[in-house]
N, C-alpha and C positions, 0 to 999 in steps of 0.2 A: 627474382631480378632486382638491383641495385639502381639504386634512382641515377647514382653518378654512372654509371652506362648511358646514361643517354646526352651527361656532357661532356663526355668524351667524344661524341662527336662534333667534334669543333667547326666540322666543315659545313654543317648543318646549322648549326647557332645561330640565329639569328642578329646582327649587330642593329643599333640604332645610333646615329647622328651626337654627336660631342652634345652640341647645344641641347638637343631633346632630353640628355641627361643632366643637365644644365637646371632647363626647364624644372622636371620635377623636381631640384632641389628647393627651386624658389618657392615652393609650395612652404616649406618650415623658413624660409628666409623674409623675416619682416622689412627688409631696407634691401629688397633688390634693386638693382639698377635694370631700369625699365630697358633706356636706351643702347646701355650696352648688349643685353640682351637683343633688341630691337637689330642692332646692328649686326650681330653673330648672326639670327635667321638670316638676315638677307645676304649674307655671304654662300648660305646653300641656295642656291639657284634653282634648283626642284622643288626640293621644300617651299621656298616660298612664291614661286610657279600656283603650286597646289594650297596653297594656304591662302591667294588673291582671289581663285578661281573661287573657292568657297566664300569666300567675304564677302564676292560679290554675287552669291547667289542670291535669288530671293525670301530666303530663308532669314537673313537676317537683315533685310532693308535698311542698308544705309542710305541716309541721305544726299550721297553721291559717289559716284566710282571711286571705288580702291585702287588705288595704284601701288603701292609698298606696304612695310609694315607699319613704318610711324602714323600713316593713314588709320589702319588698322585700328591700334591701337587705341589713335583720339575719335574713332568713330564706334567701335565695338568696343574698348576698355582692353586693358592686360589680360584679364585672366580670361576672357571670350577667344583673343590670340593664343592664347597659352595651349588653351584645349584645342584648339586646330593645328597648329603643331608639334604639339605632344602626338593627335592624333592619326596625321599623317605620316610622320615618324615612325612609328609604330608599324600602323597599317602597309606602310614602303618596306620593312625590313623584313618581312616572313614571304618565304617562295611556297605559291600554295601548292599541296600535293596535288599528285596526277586524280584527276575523275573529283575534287573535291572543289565545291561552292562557297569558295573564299569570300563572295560579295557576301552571300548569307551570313554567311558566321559574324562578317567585323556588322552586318547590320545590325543582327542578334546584338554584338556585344555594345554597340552604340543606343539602341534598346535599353538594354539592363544598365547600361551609364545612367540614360534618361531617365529611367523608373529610379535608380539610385539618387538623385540629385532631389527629384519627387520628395524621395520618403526621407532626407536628409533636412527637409523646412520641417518637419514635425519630431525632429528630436533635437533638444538644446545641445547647444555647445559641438557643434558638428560646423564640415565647411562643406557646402552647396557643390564646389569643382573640385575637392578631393573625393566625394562620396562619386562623381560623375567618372572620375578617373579609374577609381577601384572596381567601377562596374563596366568600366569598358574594358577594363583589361582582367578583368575576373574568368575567361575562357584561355586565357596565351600559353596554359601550361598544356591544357588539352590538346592546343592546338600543333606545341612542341611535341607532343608526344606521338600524334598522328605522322609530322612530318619525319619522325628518328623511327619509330617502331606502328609501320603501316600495316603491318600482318596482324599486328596484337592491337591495333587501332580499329579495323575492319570487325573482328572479333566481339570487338565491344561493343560497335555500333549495330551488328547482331543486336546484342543481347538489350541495349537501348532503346531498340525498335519493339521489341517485344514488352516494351513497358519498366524496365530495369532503372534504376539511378544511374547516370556514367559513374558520378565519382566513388559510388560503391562498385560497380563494374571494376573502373580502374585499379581499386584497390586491391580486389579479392583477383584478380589475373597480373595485377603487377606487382600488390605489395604497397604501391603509394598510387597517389591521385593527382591528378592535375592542378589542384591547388596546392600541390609542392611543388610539382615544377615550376609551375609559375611564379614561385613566390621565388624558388632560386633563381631563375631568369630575371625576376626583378633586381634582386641582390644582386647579382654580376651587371646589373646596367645602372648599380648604385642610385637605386630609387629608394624614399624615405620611408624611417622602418613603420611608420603608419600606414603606409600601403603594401607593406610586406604582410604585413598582421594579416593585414583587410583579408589579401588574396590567402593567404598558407588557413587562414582559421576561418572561410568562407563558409566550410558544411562542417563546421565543427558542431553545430544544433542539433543532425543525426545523429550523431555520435555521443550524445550525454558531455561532449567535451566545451572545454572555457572557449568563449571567443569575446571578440571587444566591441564598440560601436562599430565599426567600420565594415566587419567583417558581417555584424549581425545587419545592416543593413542591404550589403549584397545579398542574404540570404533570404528576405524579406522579396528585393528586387525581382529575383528570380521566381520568387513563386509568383509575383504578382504575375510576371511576363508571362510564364508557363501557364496561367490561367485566362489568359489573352488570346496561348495560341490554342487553347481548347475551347476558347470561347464560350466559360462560364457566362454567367450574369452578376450582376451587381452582389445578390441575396447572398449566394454560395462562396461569390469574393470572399465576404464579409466572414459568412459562416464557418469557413474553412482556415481564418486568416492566421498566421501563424502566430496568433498572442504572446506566447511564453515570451517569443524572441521578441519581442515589438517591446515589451514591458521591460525585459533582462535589458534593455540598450536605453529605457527613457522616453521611447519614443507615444507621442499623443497618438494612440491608433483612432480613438472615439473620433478626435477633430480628423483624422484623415481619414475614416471610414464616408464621413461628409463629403470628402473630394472623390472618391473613388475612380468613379465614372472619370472623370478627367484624364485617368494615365492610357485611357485605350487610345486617347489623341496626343499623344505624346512622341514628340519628334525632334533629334537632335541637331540634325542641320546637319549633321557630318554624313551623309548618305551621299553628298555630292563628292566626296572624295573618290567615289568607285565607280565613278564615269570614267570612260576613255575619254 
């Protein structure tokens, strides 16, 4: 099978919001303009619907009701906005398949955001809300591929349940894996090539293949998470924790072995996005 078969379904494709693509540019842009910015969100009326509804959650206690962005902004900071409308954008744009647990999945991926951002204070020269973004969107190709080829999705999720890798699943019955599609869905929504990286070279670690900071830290993320939902303990965290890759990226594992126990409390605030 041909990865571009699945974007050729154009009617399927997911779209996201001008501005949302906007957004992640600002991520490599050192002199964005805040306000113009500012002002593009509140022209989508949903979007920032759902971007107040969260601000004013109790998750991030502001000191007084939000009412707009500029609010937003002078009470949470830029990039606290940023990530809430990146990831409602996101989260707005994919129609979840029939019989599938979309709240699960974007919590899953807001999860591995949070463990991302985590494991990004202990490797220099990284940024806290790009490492957040790669790992919330480090699932979106799986997620395309479920919603374009749900026979050959169903399949996998067989053989995942029985203990299997997806992304070796998806390779060995497709040919590629969801972190190519994702990373071409990123590409086509012209997101910056450091989060292309991240996502296309996320399980490059089992493969003997090159990956970069970004990438080795979603793959870090993931194992943390997957050991959360089996509910190791601290000891076998440690014992198991994937060094090579920790070391190949820079990253202090000794000093975050110290924090460990902290990521089981780990909570991104964007969970309130998936209320009705």
């Amino acid at each position: 099978m041909n990865m571009a078969s699945i974007f050729e379904q154009t009617q399927q494709l997911p779209h996201i919001p001008k501005v949302v693509q906007e957004l992640m540019q600002s991520f490599q842009d050192e002199d964005v303009d805040v306000d113009e910015i500012s002002k593009k969100v509140a022209m989508d009326q949903a979007l920032t619907a759902k971007v107040l509804r969260l601000a004013n959650s109790a998750h991030y206690g502001a000191s007084r009701s939000i009412a707009n962005t500029n609010d937003a902004i002078v009470l949470l900071g830029f990039n606290t906005l940023r990530t809430m409308v990146l990831a409602s954008g996101v989260t707005s744009s994919f129609k979840a398949p029939e019989g599938f647990d979309m709240n699960a999945f974007w919590k899953q991926s807001f999860a591995i955001g949070g463990l991302s951002k985590w494991i990004a204070q202990y490797v220099p020269g990284t940024d806290q809300e790009t490492a957040f973004t790669c790992g919330m969107l480090n699932s979106i190709g799986s997620l395309l591929i479920r919603i374009v080829l749900p026979t050959e999705a169903q399949s996998i999720d067989e053989g995942e349940a029985l203990g299997g890798k997806r992304h070796s699943l998806e390779r060995g019955q497709l040919g590629f894996d969801g972190a190519k599609v994702g990373a071409e869905l990123a590409k086509r929504w012209k997101f910056p090539e450091e989060m292309l990286a991240a996502i296309n070279d996320q399980n490059n670690a089992d493969f003997d293949q090159e990956f970069g900071t970004y990438a080795g830290i979603l793959y870090i993320a993931k194992y943390l998470h997957q050991s959360h939902k089996e509910d190791w303990d601290e000891a076998r965290i440690i014992d198991e924790f994937p060094l090579a890759v920790a070391q190949s990226i820079g990253m202090d594992a000794e000093k975050a072995y110290q924090d460990v126990a902290s990521t089981t409390d780990l909570e991104s605030g964007l969970d309130a996005l998936l209320e009705d």
